[in-house]
Every structure is written in structure tokens, then in C-alpha cells.
C-alpha positions in Angstrom: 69.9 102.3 105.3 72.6 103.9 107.3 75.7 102.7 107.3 79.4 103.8 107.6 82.9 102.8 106.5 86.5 102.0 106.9 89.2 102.1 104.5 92.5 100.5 103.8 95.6 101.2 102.2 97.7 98.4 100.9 101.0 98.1 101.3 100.6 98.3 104.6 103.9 100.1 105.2 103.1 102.5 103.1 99.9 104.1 105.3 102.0 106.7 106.9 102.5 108.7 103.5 98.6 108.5 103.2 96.9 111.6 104.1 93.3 112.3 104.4 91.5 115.3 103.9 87.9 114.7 103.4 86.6 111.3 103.1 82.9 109.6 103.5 84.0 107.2 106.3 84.3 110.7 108.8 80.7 110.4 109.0 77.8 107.9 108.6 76.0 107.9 105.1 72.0 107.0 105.1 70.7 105.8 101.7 67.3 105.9 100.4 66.5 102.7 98.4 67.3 103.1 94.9 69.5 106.0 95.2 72.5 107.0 94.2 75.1 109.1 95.6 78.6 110.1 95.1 81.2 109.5 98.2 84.3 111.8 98.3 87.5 110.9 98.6 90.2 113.3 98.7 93.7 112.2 99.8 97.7 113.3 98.9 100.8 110.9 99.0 103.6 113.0 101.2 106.0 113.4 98.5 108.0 111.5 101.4 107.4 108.7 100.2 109.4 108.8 96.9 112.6 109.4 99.2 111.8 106.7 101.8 114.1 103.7 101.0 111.7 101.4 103.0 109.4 102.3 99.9 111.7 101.3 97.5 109.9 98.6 95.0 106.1 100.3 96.0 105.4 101.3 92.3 101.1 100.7 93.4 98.8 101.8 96.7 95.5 100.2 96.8 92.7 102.2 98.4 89.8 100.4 99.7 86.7 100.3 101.6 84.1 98.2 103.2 80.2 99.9 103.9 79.2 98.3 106.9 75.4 99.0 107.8 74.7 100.7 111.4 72.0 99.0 113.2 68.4 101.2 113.5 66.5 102.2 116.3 
């Protein structure tokens, strides 16, 4: 299976402090059945943030991801 992904980051308002730097969804993943593999995510908070007033009350971001499967050929 080949498939790729999007993410989300929860509050909403709170996506401009998130910064990628290498994550899985860049680039389609194909899976073998049974296998295992491990998906990198690296990411920083802009320090930003803590000074932001519109942040005021954020104490939590939620990082997720949906794996959506590419159609085959």
C-alpha cells in the first residue's frame, strides 16, 4: 500500500508557532503487508508563542495525522 498524509495542529490558532522540519507527510510512504516502520516527526514551538497574548490559556497542542491510501496503477 502507498499512501500519504496530512497533519493537524489543534488549537487552531496556535499553527503559526508550529514549525516543521522533517515530517513523513513530505513524501508518500509504501508499506509492505505486515510491516512495520517508524514515521518521523520533528517539529519546534517558536518560543513566540510563550509571549503571544492571543496564546494566553494554550497550556496543550495536539498533533495529529490521517494516512490516506494513494490509488495504484
Amino acid at each position: 500500500m502507498t499512501g500519504v498524509s496530512t497533519y493537524n495542529v489543534t488549537p487552531m490558532k496556535a499553527t503559526i508557532y508550529f514549525n516543521k522540519i522533517q515530517f513523513f507527510c513530505f513524501e508518500e510512504q509504501r508499506l509492505l503487508p505486515g510491516e512495520q516502520i517508524d514515521m518521523p516527526v520533528f517539529f519546534y514551538i517558536d518560543p513566540e508563542f510563550e509571549t503571544d497574548a492571543r496564546m494566553d490559556g494554550i497550556n496543550n497542542l495536539i498533533l495529529s495525522y490521517i494516512f490516506f491510501k494513494v490509488s495504484e496503477e
